[in-house]
C-alpha positions, 0 to 999 in steps of 0.5 A: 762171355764164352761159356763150354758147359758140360761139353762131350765128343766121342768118336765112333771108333774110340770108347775114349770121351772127350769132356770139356769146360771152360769161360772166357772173357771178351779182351782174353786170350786162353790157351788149350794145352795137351798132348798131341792127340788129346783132343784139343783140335777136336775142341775147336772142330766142335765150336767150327761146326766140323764136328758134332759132340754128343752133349752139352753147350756152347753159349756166347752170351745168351745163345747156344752156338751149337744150335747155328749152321757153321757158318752163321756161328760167330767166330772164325779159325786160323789152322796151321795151314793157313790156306792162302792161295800163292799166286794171287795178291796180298789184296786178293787174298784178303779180300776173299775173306771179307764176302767169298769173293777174290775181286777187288772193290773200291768198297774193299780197299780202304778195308784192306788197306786199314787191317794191312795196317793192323798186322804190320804189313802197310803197301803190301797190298799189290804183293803177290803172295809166294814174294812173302817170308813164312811170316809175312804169310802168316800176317796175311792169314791174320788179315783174312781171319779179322775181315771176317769181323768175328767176335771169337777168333780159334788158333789152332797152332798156327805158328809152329812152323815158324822160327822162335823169333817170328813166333814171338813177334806173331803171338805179341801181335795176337795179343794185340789185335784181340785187346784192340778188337775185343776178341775172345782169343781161344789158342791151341798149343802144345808149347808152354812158351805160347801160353806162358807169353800172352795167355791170360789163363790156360786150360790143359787136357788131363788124360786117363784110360777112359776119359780126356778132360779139359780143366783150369791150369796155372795160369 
């Protein structure tokens, strides 16, 4: 269980606060929604560890995770800029996300080899990266994300980009991989078609002049 508890944020140059509540489950997938700039990213920046709110907690199960460095929290994020590194192999891409390092292990490959599987992208592995379509990129950024191992995966729209279609197949594909490794899933999205597609619940940002809110949708 992921539990936000009374969370706060404000930024020194803004009088607005930033509030938010939310729970979920291991095995769901929850989105954020909102308008652009109402402080949805701001609530992933938060759980990274890319910023520092000003109250409240974040427990996953009995600890608060804001009490961890960034790097020891356990979850991991995909941006809209997936920051893959063009020039390298699939398999080197891959592997930089299992210990920071860009070689190639005997130790490596049979990880690579099985999350390739997991993201539909069996042999690729020797492909080098610029060869890709936008989607296939994508995947890889998936596969980078999951060696990690993880329990809390963040996407902060990570699919805009693409056209409906690979969006589609991108978003079933989330909706697998959370149920098949008993994710936590929290989704950033401004599109109700994401949301409406594969989230189990939906939480959306009520903004006033003084305050932006997050508070259980519809779903």
């Amino acid at each position: 269980m992921l539990k936000i508890d009374n969370l706060e944020f404000y930024y020194n140059s803004d009088h607005k606060i930033y509030r938010y509540e939310l729970e979920a489950k291991t095995s769901q997938i929850v989105s954020i929604m909102g308008k652009s700039g109402s402080g949805k990213s701001t609530l992933l920046d938060i759980l990274a560890g890319f910023l520092k709110p000003k109250s409240g907690r974040v427990l996953f199960g009995e600890i608060d995770i804001l009490s961890l460095p960034p790097q020891k929290r356990p979850l991991c994020i995909l941006f809209q800029k997936y920051n893959l590194f063009e020039y390298l192999s699939v398999e080197q891409n891959i592997a930089v996300g299992v210990d920071g390092s860009f070689k190639v292990t005997k130790k490596k490959l049979p990880i690579i080899s099985n999350i390739l599987k997991d993201v539909k992208l069996d042999n690729y592995q020797k492909r080098e990266l610029s060869t890709l379509s936008g989607g296939e990129q994508q995947r890889v950024a998936i596969a980078r994300t999951l060696v990690m191992k993880r329990p809390i995966l963040l996407l902060d729209e990570p699919f805009v980009a693409l056209d409906k279609e690979s969006k589609t197949d991108m978003l079933k594909l989330i909706k697998e991989i959370t149920l098949k490794n008993n994710l936590i899933t929290l989704m950033v999205t401004h599109d109700k078609y994401d949301s409406d597609l594969i989230a189990d619940k939906c939480y959306i940002v009520e903004e006033s002049e003084n305050e932006n809110r997050l508070k259980l949708g519809i779903n």
